[in-house]
C-alpha positions, 0 to 999 in steps of 0.5 A, spaced: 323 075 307 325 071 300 328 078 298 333 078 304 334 070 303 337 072 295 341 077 298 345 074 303 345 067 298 349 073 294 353 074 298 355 068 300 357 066 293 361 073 292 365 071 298 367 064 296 369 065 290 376 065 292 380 060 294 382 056 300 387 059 303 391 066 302 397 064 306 401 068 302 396 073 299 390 076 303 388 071 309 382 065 310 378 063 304 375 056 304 374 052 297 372 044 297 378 040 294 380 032 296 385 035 300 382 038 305 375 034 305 376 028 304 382 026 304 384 022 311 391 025 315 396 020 313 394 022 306 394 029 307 401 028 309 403 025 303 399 031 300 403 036 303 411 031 301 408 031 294 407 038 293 414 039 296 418 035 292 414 038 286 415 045 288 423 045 290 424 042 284 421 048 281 424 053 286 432 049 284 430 050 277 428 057 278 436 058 282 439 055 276 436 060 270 438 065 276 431 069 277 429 068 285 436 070 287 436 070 295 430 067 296 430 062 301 424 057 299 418 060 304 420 066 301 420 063 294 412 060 296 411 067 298 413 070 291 410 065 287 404 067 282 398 063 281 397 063 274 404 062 273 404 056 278 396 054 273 400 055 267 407 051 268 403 045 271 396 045 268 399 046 261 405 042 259 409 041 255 412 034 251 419 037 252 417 039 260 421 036 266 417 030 269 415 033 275 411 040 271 405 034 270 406 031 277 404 038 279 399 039 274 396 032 277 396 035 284 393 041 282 387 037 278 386 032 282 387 034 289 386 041 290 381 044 285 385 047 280 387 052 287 395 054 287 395 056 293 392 049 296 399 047 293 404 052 296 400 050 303 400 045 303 409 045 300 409 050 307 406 045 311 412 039 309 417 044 310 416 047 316 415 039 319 420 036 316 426 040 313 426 048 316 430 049 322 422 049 326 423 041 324 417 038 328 414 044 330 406 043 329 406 051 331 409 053 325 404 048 320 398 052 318 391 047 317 386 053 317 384 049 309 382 043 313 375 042 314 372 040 320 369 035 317 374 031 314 377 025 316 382 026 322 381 033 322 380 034 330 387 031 329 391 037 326 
């Protein structure tokens, strides 16, 4: 029995080793983060602005150097490496706009080092507040909330 039990655990472990969320990827995963645990509905919320304002200051930045020609900003999400995302927030540096470290501080300290959280979360503001599904709640997507996090059964 405990020989099943190794087996299943490993399995368990393989299959959560990636991150919460691969909206833009591959489909659901789940990864404990404050964001999608802990923090309580309205935090959450300012979550998903901050993310937003760092992410299209990014996407304005990347217009500006000409590398995301046509790209509207879902598609700019879409196309946003991860390892870029950790590597331009995560390690800054001095001479780096402000928002990079804004970035990095979401990433850290709200989303467990998981980009995909962060463009999640960006999606979720835009698709509420900007795009022209403004108030649409079909359109937010709350599969990297937990159960049991504070608010949930509200979202």
């Amino acid at each position: 029995m405990a020989k099943y039990d190794d087996v299943a655990f490993d399995a368990m472990n393989k299959s959560t080793l990636g991150s919460s969320d691969r909206m833009f990827k591959e489909g659901p995963l789940f990864t404990e983060s404050e964001y999608n645990t802990r923090a309580t509905h309205s935090e959450r919320l300012a979550y998903d602005k901050s993310s937003y304002e760092v992410l299209s200051e990014l996407y304005k930045e990347e217009g500006k150097k000409g590398r995301i020609e046509k790209l509207n900003f879902q598609e700019f999400l879409g196309s946003l490496d991860d390892k870029y995302l950790s590597e331009k927030f995560l390690h800054p540096r001095e001479d780096d706009p402000s928002y990079y470290k804004k970035g990095g501080g979401l990433l850290k300290d709200i989303f467990e080092d998981d980009p995909e959280q962060l463009k999640l979360s960006a999606h979720n503001f835009y698709m509420s507040n900007v795009s022209k599904y403004k108030g649409k709640r079909s359109r937010i997507k709350r599969s990297n909330i937990s159960i049991k996090a504070p608010g949930a059964e509200s979202y």
